[in-house]
C-alpha positions as CSV (number, residue, x, y, z in Angstrom):
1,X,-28.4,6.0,8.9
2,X,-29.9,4.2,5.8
3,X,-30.2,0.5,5.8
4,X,-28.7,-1.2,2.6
5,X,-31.7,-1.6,0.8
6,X,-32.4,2.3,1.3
7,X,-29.3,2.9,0.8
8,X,-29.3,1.5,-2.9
9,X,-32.4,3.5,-3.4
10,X,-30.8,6.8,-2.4
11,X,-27.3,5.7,-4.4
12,X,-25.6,5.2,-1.6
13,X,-22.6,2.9,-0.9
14,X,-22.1,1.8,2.4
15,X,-18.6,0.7,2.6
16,X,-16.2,-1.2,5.2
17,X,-13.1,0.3,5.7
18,X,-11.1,-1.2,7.8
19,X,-9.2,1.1,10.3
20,X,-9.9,4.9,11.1
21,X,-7.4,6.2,8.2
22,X,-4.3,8.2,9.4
23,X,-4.5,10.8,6.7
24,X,-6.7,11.4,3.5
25,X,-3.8,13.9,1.7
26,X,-2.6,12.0,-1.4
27,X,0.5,12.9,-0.2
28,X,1.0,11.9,3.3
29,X,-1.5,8.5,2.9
30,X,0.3,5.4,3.6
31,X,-2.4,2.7,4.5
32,X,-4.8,1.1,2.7
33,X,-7.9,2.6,4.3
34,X,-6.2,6.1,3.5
35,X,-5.7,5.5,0.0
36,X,-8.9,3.5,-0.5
37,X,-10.4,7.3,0.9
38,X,-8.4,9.2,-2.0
39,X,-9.0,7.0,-4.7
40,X,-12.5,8.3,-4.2
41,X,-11.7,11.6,-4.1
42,X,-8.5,12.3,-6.3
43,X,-7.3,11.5,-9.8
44,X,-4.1,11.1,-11.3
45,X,-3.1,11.5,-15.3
46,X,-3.6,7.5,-15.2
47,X,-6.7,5.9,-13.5
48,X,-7.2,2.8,-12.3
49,X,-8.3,0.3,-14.5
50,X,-11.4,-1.4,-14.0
51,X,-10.7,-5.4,-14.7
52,X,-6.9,-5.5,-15.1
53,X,-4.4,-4.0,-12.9
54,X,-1.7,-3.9,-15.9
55,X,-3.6,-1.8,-18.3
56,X,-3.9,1.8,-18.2
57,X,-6.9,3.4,-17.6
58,X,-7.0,7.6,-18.6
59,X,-7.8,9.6,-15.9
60,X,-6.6,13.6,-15.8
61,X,-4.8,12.3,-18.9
62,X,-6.5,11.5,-22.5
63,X,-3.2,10.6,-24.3
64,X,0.4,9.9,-24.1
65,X,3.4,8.5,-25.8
66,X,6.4,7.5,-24.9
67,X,10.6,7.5,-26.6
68,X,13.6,6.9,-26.1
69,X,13.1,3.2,-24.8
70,X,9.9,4.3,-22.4
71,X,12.8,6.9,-21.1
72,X,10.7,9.7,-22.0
73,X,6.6,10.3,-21.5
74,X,4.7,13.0,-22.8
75,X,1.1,13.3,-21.2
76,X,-1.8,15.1,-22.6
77,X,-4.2,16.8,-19.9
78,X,-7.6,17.0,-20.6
79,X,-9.3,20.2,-21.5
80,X,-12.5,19.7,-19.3
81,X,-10.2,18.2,-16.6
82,X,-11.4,20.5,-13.3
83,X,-10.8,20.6,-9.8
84,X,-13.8,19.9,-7.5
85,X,-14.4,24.1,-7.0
86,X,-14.5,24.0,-10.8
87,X,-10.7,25.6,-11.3
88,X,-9.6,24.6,-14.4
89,X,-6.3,21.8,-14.1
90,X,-3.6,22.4,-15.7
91,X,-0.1,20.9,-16.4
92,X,1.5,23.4,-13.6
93,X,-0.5,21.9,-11.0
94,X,1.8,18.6,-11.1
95,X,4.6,20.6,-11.2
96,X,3.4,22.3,-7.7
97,X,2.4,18.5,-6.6
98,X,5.8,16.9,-7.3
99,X,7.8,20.2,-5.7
100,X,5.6,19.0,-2.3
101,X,5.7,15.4,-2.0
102,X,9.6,16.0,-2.7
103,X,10.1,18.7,-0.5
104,X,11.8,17.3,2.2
105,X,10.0,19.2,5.0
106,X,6.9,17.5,4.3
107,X,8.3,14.3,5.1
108,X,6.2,12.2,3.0
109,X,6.8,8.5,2.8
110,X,6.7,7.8,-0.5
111,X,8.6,10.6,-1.9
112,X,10.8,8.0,-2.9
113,X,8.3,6.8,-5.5
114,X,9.3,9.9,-7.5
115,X,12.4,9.1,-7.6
116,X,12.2,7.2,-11.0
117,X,12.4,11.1,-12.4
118,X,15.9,12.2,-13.2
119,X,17.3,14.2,-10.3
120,X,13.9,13.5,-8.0
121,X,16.4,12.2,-5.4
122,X,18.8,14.8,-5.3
123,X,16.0,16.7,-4.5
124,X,14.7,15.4,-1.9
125,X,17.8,14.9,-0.2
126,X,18.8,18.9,-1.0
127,X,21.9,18.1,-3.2
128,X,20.1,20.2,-5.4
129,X,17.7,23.3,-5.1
130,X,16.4,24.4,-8.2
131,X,13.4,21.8,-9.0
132,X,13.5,22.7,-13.1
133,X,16.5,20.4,-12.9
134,X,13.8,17.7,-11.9
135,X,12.7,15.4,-15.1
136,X,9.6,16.8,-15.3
137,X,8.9,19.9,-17.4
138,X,5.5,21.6,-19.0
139,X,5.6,21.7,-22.0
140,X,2.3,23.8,-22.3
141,X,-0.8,24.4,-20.2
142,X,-2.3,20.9,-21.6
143,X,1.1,19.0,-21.6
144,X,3.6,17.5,-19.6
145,X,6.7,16.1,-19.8
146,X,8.8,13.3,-18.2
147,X,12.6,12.4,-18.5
148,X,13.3,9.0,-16.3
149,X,16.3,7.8,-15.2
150,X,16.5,4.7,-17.3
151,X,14.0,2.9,-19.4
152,X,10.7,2.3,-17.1
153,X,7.6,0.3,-19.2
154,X,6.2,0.1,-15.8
155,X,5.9,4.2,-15.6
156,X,2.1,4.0,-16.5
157,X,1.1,1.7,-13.8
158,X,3.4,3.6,-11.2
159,X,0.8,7.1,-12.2
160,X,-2.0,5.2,-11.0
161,X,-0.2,5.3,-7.3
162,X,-1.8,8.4,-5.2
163,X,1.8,9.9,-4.4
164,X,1.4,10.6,-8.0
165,X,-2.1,12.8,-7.4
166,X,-1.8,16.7,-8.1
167,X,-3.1,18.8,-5.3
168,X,-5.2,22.5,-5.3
169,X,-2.3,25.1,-4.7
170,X,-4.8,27.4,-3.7
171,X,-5.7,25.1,-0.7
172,X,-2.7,23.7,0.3
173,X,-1.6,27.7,1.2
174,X,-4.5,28.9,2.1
175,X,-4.1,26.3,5.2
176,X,-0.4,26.4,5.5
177,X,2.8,25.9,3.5
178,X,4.0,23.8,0.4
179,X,5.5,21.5,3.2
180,X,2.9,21.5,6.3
181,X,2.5,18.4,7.6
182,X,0.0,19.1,9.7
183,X,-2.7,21.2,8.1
184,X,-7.0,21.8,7.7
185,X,-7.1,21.3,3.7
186,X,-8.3,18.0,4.8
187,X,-11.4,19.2,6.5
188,X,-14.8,18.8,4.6
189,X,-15.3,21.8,3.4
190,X,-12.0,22.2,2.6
191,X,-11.0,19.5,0.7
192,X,-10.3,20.4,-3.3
193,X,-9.9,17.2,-5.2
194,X,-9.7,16.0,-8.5
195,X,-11.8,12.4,-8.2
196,X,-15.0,11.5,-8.8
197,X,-16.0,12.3,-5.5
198,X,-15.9,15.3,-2.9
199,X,-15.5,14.9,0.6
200,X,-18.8,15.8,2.2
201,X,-18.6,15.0,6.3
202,X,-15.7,13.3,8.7
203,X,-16.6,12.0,12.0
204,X,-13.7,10.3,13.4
205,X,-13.9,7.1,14.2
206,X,-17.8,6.8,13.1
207,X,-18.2,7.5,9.3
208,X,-16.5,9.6,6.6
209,X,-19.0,10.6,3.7
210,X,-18.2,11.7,0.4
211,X,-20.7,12.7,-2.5
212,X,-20.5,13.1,-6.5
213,X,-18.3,15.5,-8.0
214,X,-20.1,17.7,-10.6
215,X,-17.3,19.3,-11.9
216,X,-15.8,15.8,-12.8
217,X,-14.6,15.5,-16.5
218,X,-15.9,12.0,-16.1
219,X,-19.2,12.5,-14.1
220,X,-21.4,10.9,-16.1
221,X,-19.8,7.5,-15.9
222,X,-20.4,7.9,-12.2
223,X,-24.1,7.0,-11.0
224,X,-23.3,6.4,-7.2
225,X,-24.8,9.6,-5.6
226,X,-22.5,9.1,-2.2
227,X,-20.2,6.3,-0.3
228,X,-20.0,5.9,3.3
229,X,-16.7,4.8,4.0
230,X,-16.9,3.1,7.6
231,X,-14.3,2.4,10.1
232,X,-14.3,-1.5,10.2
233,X,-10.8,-2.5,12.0
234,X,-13.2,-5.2,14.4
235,X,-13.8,-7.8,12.0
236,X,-16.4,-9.2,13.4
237,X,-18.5,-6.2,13.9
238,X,-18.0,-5.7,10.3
239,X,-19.3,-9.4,9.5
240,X,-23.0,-8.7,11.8
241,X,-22.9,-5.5,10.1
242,X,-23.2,-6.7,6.7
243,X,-25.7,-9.9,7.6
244,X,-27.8,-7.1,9.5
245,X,-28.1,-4.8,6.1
246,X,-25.8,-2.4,7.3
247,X,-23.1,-2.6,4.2
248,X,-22.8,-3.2,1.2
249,X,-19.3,-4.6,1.4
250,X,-16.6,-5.5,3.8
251,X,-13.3,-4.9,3.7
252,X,-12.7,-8.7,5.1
253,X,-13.9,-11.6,6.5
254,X,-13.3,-13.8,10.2
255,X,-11.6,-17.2,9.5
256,X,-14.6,-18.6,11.3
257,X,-17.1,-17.3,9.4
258,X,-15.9,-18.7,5.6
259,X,-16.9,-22.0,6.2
260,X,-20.3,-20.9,6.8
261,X,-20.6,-18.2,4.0
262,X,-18.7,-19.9,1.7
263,X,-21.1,-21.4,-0.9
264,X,-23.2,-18.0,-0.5
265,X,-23.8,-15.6,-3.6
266,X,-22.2,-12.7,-1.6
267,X,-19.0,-14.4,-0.8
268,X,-15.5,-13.6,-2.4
269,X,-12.2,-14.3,-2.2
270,X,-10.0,-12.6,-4.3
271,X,-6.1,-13.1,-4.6
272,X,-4.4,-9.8,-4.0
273,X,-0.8,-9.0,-4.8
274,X,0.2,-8.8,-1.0
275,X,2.8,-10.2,1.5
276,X,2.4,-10.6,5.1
277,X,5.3,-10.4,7.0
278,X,7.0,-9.3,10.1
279,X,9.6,-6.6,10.2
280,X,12.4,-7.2,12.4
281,X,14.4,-4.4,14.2
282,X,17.9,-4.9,13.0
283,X,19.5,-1.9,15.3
284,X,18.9,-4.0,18.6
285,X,20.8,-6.9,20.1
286,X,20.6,-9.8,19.6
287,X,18.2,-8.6,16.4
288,X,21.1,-7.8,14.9
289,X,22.6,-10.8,14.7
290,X,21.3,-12.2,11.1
291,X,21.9,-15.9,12.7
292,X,19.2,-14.9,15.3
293,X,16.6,-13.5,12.2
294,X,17.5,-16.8,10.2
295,X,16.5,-18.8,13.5
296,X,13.4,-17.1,13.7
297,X,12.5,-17.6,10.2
298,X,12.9,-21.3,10.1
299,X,11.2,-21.8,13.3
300,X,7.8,-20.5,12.0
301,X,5.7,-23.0,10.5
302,X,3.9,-20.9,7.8
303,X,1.6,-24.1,6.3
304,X,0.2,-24.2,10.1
305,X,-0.3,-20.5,10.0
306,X,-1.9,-20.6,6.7
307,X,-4.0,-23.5,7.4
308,X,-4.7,-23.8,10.9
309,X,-4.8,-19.9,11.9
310,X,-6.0,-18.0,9.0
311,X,-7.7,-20.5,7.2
312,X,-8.8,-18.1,3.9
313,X,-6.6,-19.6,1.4
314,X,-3.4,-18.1,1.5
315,X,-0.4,-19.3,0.1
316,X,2.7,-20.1,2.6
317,X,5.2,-17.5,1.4
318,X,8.3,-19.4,-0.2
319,X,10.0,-16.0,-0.9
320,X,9.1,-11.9,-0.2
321,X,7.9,-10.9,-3.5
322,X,4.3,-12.5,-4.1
323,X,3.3,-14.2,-7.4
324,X,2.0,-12.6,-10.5
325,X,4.5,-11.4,-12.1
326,X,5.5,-13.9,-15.6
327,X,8.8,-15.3,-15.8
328,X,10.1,-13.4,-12.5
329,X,11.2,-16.1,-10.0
330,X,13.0,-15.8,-6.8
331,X,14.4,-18.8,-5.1
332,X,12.1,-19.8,-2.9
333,X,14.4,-20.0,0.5
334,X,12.3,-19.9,3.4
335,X,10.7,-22.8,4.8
336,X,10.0,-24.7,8.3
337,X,13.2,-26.0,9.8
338,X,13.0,-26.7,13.8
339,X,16.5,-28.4,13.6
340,X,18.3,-25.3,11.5
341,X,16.4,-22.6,13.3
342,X,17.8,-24.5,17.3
343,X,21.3,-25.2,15.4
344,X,21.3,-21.3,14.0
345,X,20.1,-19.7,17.5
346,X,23.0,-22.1,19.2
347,X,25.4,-20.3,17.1
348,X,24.9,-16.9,18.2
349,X,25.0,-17.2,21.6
350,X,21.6,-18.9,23.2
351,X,21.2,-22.2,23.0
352,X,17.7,-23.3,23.9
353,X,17.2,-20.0,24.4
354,X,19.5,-19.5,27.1
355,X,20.2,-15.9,27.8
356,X,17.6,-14.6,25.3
357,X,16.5,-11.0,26.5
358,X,12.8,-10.7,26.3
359,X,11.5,-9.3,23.2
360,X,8.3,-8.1,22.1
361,X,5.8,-8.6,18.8
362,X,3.7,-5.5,17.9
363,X,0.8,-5.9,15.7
364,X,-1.6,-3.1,15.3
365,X,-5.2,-4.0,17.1
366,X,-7.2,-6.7,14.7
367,X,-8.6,-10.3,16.2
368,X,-6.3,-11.6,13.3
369,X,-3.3,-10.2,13.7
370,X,-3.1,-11.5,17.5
371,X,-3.9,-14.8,16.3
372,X,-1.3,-15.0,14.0
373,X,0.6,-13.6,17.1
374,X,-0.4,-15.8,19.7
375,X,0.5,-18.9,16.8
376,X,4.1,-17.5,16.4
377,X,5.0,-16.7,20.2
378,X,3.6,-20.8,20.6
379,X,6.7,-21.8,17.9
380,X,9.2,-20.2,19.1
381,X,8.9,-20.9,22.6
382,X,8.3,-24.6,21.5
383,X,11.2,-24.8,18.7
384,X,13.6,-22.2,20.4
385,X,12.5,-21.4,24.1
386,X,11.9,-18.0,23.6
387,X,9.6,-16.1,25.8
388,X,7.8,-13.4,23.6
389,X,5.7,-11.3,25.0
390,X,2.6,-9.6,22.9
391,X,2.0,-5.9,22.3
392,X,-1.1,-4.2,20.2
393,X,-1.8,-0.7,19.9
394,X,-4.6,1.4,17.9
395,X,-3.1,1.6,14.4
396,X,-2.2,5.4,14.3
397,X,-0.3,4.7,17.4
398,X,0.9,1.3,15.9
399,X,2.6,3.3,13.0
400,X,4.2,5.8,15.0
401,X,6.2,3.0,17.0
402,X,7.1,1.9,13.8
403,X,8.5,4.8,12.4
404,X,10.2,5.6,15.3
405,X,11.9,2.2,15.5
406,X,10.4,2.1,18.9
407,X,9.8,-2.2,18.8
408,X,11.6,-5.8,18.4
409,X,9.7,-7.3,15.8
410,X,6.6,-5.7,14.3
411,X,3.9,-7.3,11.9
412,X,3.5,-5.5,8.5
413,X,2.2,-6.2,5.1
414,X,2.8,-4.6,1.9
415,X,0.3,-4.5,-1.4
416,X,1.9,-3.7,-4.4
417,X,1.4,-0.2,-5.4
418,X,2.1,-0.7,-9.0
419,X,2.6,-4.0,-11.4
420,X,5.9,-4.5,-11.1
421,X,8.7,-6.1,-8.5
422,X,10.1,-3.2,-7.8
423,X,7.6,-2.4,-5.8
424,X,8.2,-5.2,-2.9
425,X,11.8,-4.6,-3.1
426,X,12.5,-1.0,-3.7
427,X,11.0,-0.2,-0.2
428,X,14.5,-1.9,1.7
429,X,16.6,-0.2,-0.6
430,X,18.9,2.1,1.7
431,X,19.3,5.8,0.3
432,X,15.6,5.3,-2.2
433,X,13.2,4.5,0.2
434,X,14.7,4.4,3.8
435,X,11.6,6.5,4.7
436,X,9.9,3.0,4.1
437,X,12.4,0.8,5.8
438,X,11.8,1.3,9.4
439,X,13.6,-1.9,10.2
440,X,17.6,-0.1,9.6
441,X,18.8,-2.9,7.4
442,X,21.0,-2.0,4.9
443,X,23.1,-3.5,1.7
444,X,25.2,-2.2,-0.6
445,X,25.0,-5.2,-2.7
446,X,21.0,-5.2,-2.6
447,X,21.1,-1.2,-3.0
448,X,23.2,-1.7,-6.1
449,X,21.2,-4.3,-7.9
450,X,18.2,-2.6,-7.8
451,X,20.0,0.1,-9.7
452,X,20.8,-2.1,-12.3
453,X,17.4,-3.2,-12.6
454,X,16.1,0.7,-12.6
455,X,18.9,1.0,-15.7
456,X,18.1,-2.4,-17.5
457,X,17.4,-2.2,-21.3
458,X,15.2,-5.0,-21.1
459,X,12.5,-6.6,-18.8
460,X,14.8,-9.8,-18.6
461,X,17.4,-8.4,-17.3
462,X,15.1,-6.1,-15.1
463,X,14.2,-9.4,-13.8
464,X,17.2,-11.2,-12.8
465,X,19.1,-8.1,-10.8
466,X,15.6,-8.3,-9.2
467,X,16.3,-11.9,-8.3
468,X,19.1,-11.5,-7.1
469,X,18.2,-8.7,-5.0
470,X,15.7,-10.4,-3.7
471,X,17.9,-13.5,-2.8
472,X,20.0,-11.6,-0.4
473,X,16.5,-9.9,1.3
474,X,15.4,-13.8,2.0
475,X,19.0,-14.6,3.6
476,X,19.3,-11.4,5.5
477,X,15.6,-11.1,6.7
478,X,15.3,-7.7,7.5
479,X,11.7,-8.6,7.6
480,X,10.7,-12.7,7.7
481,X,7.5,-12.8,5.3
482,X,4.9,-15.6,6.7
483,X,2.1,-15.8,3.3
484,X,0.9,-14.5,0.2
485,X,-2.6,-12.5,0.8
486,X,-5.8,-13.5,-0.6
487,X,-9.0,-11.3,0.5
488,X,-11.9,-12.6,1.2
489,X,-15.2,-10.3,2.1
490,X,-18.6,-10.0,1.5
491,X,-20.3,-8.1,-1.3
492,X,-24.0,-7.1,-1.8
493,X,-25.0,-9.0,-5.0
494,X,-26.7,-5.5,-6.5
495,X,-22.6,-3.5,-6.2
496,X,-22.0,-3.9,-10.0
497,X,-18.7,-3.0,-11.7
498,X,-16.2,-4.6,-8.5
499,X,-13.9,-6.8,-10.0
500,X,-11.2,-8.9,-8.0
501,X,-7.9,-6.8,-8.7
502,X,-4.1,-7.8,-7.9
503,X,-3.1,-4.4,-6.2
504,X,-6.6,-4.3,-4.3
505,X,-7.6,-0.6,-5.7
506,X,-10.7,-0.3,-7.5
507,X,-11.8,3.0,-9.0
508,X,-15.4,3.9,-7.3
509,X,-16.6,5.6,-10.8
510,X,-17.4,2.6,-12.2
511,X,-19.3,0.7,-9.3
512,X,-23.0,1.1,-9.6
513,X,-26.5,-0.5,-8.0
514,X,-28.3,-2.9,-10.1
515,X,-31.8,-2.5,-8.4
């Protein structure tokens, strides 16, 4: 294995990744280190940008235009626009790719992001079985068309998203169905993408290596020969492994190691659009109870977590949705109240904790997520005399017992997937995204405004059913959000082209060795 300076000789980017991903299909990816895998390898019709998360940046398309009030997009595909075997793509391909991700026996988590196209959801759900009656049509081999289901500026930055990736037909059935969940198209060797970059070798939990993609309609903007995505989820292995020359960059940094990198050239600390929060199962007693959620909530002292526990410069969160988004402006309910949180848990049946059943936080394994752990079990046995026990598992696993509701209170975090609130909020909304929501909350009043917002004629008005929505989210507490990321990680001063962006997804085309 290279060093980093042989590695920049040879091109190479030696890259931490944080945890082993969970899967690399565009389709089924739902963490961070998976899509930070298929952003390498896969393309959409809009890129992402280099600088600024709220400009489009063409990928597989060269133009578009949009009517009817951004209702209606028309995309144009690039001629020289080729799969990594060198198979021309074409506007049929999306079609094929939209069909999967909304077929409903591949089960894929963010299906619901489709469903901004007219009749997306009655797909999914099978109230309808004839996908031409899905807003989204080909116009020719070159061309596509949209038809949304109200006025969406945002549609642009929603393409960037890899649900949105095409996939090879060939390859998806040569290694199973339309739907297979489970399937060898993600092999090296196998893999057909439409990035920059094709997957070259996967070890599991060692290394995944990809190399240049020839056939590329962009490949001469791309001078990195190959990236070596490793699996980083110890932190502090991550942080000798840079100071040792072993990467290029991390993916982030131990609290106890700013202070003394801090005022280094390599050092950065980038705000990201992120919330951390924990998820609360709202199926099981005495979870149920919003009084007991409310309790919890005011019993956490989030400047002491911030400042004391994590100590890299996040904000307290004040509300779910982070900031970064002009004139959109939640109330900013939560805060630290020992006196509410005892008077609210009183109410529902356990003062001092009396009676409380023992409950459980699950974090997936990460030195920082059981010291945030450890910090909040501390409160609320001091505030509310709650014994907590703690519970870490290996992140696969970790999502699993999510999914399957199989936990009492669970730490998550969400990054924005495109520039806009609806993409905090549209993941608790009941019948659009309950494949997201694995907490069983549901509102009708939330559910309702967020279809307002999807129908607003302006972004004003998008706005304010947003903050309203999001009003009911903070008093209900489905999930009881703790701070507002920032990520801070180390970065070899000779990676060129890596700019600090506010959804944390940088386009690997553009990064490049300055010797």
């Amino acid at each position: 294995m290279p060093n980093a300076d042989e590695a920049i000789e040879q091109g190479i980017l030696l890259y931490g990744n944080g945890s082993e991903p969970e899967s690399i299909d565009p389709h089924l990816s739902t963490g961070h280190p998976d899509a930070t895998v298929v952003q390498a390898l896969m393309e959409g019709l809009i890129g992402r940008h280099k600088t600024d998360d709220n400009l489009p940046d063409p990928g597989l398309a060269e133009s578009w235009e949009s009517k009817n009030n951004a209702q209606q997009w028309v995309f144009h595909i690039r001629k020289n626009a080729k799969w990594s075997n060198g198979d021309p793509i074409v506007a049929e391909d999306f079609i094929y790719s939209f069909r999967r991700i909304l077929s409903k026996g591949l089960a894929a988590e963010f299906a619901p992001m489709l469903y901004i196209m007219k009749n997306a959801r009655a797909y999914h759900q099978g109230d309808i079985t004839d996908f031409s009656e899905v807003g989204v049509s080909v116009l020719d081999s070159h061309t596509l068309q949209f038809d949304l289901v109200g006025p969406s500026p945002h549609f642009l930055s929603m393409l960037a998203h890899h649900s949105w990736y095409p996939v090879h037909r060939d390859t998806i059935e040569a290694h199973g169905s339309i739907d297979s969940r489970i399937s060898k198209w993600t092999r090296a060797g196998n893999y057909v993408g439409s990035g920059p970059f094709i997957l070259d070798e996967w070890v599991v939990n060692q290394i995944i290596k990809v190399k240049k993609n020839p056939h590329y309609w962009d490949a001469d903007t791309v001078k990195l020969k190959q990236i070596y995505f490793f699996p980083t989820a110890d932190i502090h292995t991550e942080y000798r492994s840079f100071l040792n020359g072993q990467l290029h960059k991390t993916l982030e940094l131990p609290s106890e190691a700013i202070e003394s990198v801090k005022d280094k050239p390599y050092y950065r600390n980038d705000p990201v659009l992120s919330v951390y929060y924990y998820m609360i199962n709202t199926t099981r007693p005495p979870m149920n109870d919003v009084r007991v959620r409310q309790a919890l909530s005011y019993a956490i002292d989030r400047e002491s977590i911030t400042g004391d526990v994590v100590r890299r410069g996040e904000t307290p969160a004040t509300s779910y949705t982070p900031p970064g988004f002009e004139n959109y402006n939640p109330d900013p309910i939560l805060e630290y109240n020992p006196e509410k949180a005892k008077k609210l848990l009183a109410e529902a049946g356990y003062p001092n904790g009396k009676n409380f059943p023992l409950k459980q936080i699950l974090f997936n394994n990460h030195a920082g997520h059981q010291a945030i752990a450890e910090a909040i079990q501390q409160m609320w046995k001091e505030t509310l005399n709650l014994d907590i026990e703690l519970y870490n598992q290996e992140w696969k696993v970790y999502l699993e017992t999510r999914n399957r509701m199989d936990y009492d209170v669970a730490r998550a975090g969400w990054v924005g997937d495109f520039m806009d609130p609806g993409s905090f909020l549209d993941i608790w909304q009941t019948e659009e995204n309950d494949s997201l929501n694995d907490t069983g909350w549901s509102n009708p009043e939330f559910d309702a405004l967020l279809k307002k917002a999807q129908l607003s004629s302006s972004l004003e008005e998008r706005y304010k059913h947003f903050e309203k929505a999001e009003n009911i989210l903070l008093n209900e507490l489905p999930c009881i959000p703790i701070y507002w990321y920032r990520r801070p990680y180390l970065i070899d001063e000779r990676l060129k082209g890596y700019h600090a962006k506010q959804l944390d997804m940088h386009n690997f085309k553009y990064l490049y060795f300055e010797k």
